[in-house]
C-alpha positions in Angstrom: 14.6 -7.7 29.8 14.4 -4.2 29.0 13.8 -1.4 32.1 10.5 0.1 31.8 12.8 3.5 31.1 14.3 1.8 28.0 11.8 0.0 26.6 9.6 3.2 26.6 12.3 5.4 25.4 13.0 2.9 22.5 9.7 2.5 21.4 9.0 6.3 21.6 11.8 6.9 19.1 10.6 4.0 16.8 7.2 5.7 16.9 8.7 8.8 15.9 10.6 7.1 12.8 7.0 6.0 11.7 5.2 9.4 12.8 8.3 10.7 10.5 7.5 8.2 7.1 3.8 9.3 7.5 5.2 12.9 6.3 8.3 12.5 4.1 11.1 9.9 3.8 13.7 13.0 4.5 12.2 13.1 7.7 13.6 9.9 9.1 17.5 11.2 8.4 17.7 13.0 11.8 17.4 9.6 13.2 19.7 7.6 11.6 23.2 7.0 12.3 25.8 7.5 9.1 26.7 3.5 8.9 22.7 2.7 9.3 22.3 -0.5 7.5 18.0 -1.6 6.1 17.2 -4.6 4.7 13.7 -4.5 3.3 10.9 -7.3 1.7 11.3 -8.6 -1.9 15.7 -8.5 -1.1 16.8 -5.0 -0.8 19.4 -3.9 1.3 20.7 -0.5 1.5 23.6 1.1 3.1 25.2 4.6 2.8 27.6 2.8 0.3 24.7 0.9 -2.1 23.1 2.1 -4.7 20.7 3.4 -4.3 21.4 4.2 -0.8 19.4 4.5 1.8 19.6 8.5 1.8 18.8 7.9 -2.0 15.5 6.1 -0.7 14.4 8.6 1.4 14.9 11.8 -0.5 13.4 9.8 -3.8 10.5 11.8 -5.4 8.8 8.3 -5.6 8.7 7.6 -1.4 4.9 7.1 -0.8 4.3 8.2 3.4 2.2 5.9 5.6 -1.2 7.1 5.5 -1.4 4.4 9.0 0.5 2.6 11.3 0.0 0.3 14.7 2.9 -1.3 16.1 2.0 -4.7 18.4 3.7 -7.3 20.2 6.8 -5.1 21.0 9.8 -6.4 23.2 13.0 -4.6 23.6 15.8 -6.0 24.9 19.3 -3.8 26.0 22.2 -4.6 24.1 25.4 -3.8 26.3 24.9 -0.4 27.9 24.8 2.1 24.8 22.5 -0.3 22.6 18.8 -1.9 22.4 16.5 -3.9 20.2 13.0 -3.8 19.4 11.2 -6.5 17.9 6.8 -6.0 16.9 4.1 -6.5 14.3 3.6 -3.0 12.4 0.5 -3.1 10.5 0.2 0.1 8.1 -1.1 1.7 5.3 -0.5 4.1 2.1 -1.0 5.2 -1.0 0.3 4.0 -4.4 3.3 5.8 -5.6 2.7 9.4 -6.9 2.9 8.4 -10.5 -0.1 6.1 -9.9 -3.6 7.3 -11.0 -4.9 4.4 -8.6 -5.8 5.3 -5.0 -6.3 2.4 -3.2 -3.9 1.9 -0.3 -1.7 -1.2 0.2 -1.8 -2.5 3.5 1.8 -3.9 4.9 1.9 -6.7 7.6 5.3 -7.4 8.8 7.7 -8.2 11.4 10.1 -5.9 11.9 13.4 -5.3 14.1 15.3 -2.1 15.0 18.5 -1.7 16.7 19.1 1.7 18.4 22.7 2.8 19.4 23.6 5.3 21.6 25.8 7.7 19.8 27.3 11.2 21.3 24.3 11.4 23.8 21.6 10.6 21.2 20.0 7.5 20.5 20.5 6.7 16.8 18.9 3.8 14.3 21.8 2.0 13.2 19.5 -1.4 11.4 16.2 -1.7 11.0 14.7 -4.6 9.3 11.1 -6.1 7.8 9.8 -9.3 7.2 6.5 -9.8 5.5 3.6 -11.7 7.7 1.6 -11.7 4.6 1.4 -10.7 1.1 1.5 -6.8 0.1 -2.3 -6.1 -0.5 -2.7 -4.1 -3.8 
């Protein structure tokens, strides 16, 4: 079980990533470290080394920001001394894609998983993960 320290600390910075998505996919960058691996619904995985990569991703013209987003059920757990998980339910929002005249939102339901590492002082995203609870609403 995670210190009260740690698990706040962890889920600060994960709140930050989102608080980060809900302005621009660039934004997330100063919080991931250079190997960071993401693995994503509907079988994408991205990598520094893929293509596209995940700094392809997140500089794309097409990244859509959360409009929303409420992270539940969250458990972290320390992994050695310079690492820690956290596990919740996110349940967000956004817009369609900017090419899109539509503009509903698409609500996202999913599990999700995040491993932190501590890296030259700073804690750094080195995975983070998704799995759909239920269909993408569109």
């Amino acid at each position: 079980m995670a210190s009260d320290s740690l698990h706040d600390t962890i889920l600060d910075l994960e709140e930050s990533t989102w608080r980060a998505l809900q302005r621009t996919g660039a934004d997330l960058v100063p919080y991931l470290s250079k190997d960071c691996i993401m693995q994503f619904p509907m079988g994408l995985k991205v990598t520094s080394n893929t293509e596209p990569s995940v700094q392809d991703i997140l500089h794309s013209p097409a990244f859509v920001p959360w409009k929303t987003f409420n992270l539940r059920k969250v458990d972290v757990t320390p992994v050695g001394r310079d690492g820690a998980v956290i596990s919740y339910q996110a349940i967000a929002s956004r817009g369609m894609p900017p090419d899109s005249k539509d503009d509903r939102e698409v609500g996202f339901d999913a599990l999700c998983c995040s491993v932190w590492r501590m890296e030259g002082g700073n804690w750094m995203l080195c995975f983070h993960q998704q799995t759909m609870t239920t269909a993408l609403d569109a």
